[in-house]
C-alpha positions as CSV (number, residue, x, y, z in Angstrom):
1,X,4.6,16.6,20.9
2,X,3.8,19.6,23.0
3,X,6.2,22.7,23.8
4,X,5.9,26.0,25.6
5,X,7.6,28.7,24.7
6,X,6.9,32.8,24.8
7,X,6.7,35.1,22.1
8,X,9.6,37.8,21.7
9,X,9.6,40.6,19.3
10,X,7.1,38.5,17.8
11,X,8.8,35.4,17.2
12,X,8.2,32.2,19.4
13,X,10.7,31.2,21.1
14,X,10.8,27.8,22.5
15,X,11.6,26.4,26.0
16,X,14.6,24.2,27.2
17,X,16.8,25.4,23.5
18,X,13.4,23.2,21.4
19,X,14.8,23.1,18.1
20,X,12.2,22.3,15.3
21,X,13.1,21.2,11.6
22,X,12.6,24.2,9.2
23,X,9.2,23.9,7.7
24,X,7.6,22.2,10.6
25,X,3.9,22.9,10.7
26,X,2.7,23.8,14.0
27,X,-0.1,25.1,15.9
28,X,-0.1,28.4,18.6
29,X,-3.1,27.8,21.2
30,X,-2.4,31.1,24.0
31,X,-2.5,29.7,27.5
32,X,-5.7,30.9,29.0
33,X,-7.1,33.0,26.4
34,X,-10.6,32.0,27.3
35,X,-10.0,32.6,30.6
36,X,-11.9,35.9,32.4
37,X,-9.6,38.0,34.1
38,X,-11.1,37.0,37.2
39,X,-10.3,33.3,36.6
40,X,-6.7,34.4,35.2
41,X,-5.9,35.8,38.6
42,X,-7.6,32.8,40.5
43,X,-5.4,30.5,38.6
44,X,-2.3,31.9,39.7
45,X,-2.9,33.6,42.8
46,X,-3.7,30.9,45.8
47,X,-5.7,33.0,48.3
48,X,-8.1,34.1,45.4
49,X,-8.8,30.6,44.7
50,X,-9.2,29.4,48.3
51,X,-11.6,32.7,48.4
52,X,-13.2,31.5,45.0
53,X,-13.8,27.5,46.6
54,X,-14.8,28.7,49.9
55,X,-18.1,30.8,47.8
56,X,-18.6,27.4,45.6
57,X,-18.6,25.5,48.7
58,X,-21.2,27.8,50.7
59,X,-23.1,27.7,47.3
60,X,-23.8,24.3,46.9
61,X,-24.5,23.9,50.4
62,X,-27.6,26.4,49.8
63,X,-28.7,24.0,46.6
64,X,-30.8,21.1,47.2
65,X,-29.6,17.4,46.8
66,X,-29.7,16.5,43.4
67,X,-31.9,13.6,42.8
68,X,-31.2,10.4,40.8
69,X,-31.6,10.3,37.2
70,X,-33.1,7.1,37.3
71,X,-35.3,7.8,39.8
72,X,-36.5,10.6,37.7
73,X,-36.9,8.7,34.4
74,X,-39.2,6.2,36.4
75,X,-41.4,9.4,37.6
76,X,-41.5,10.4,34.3
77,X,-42.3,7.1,32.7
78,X,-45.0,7.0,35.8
79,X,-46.6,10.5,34.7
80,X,-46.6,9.5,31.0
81,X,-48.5,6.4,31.6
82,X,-50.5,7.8,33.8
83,X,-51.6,10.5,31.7
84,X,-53.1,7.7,29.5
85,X,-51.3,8.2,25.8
86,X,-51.0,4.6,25.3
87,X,-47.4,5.7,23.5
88,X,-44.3,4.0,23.3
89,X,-42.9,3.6,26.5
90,X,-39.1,4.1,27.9
């Protein structure tokens, strides 16, 4: 099961009145800690992210086209034959 809840005067407290059996074992992960402050804001703020998608989106327009991996395990099957080793091949 998963809750959320926020910690107060250093005790969790649970969402929507969660009551768990005393002696419960359970496990505290805090939302977004490995988040940068830049992606914290970008997360919640929906200009920032529009801003943040618009520079990925001019970004990958600037990178080439990303060729197919099996096109490039045949050139490199090519090159290794080619280069006469006699080896195990792919």
């Amino acid at each position: 099961m998963r809750y959320k809840g926020v910690v107060k005067d250093s005790v969790i407290v649970l969402g929507n009145g969660v009551k768990l059996s005393e002696g419960t074992e359970v496990e505290v992960i805090v939302h977004g800690w490995w988040m940068s402050k830049e992606a914290k804001c970008n997360a919640t703020d929906k200009e920032a992210l529009r801003k943040l998608l618009a520079e990925c989106s001019k970004h990958r327009k600037q990178m080439p086209e990303t060729t197919d991996s099996v096109k490039i395990i045949r050139e490199m099957r090519e090159e290794r034959s080619n280069a006469g080793g006699g080896g195990t091949h792919v």
